[in-house]
C-alpha atoms as one frame of an Amber mdcrd trajectory, in Angstrom:
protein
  62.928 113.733 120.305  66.479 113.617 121.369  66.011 110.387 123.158  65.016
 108.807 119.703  67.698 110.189 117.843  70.524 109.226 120.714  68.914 105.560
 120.332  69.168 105.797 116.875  72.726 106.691 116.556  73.010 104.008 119.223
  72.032 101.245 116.430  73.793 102.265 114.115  77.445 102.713 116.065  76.770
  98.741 117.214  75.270  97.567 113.855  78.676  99.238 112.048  81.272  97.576
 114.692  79.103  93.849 113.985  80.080  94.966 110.175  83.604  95.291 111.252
  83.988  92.490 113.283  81.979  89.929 110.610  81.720  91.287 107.237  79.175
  88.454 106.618  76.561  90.293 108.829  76.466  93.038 106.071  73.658  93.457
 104.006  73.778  93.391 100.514  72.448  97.010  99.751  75.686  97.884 101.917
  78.029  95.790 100.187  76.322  97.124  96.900  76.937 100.688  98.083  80.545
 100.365  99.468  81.652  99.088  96.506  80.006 102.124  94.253  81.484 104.542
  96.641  85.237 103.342  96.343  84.596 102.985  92.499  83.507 106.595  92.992
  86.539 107.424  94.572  89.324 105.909  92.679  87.579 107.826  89.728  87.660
 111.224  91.577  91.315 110.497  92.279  91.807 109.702  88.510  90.735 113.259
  87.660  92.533 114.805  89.626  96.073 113.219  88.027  94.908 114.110  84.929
């Protein structure tokens, strides 16, 4: 059980420095949810001006 999770978080440490290094290796689900989250965030930070 631990071995699959370790390989797991493996994947996922290489597939996020391939983002960073060519943004065109993203998938579009990702780009889709990157962009919500910062439109999340510069609304949270909005609110809390107010």
């Amino acid at each position: 059980m631990h071995l699959t999770a370790m390989s797991y978080n493996l994947l996922r440490i290489v597939e996020e420095l391939f983002k960073t290094r060519d943004p065109e290796l993203s998938h579009p689900t990702d780009i889709k949810y990157t962009e919500a989250l910062e439109k999340r965030q510069k609304a949270a930070k909005n609110e809390e001006g107010l």
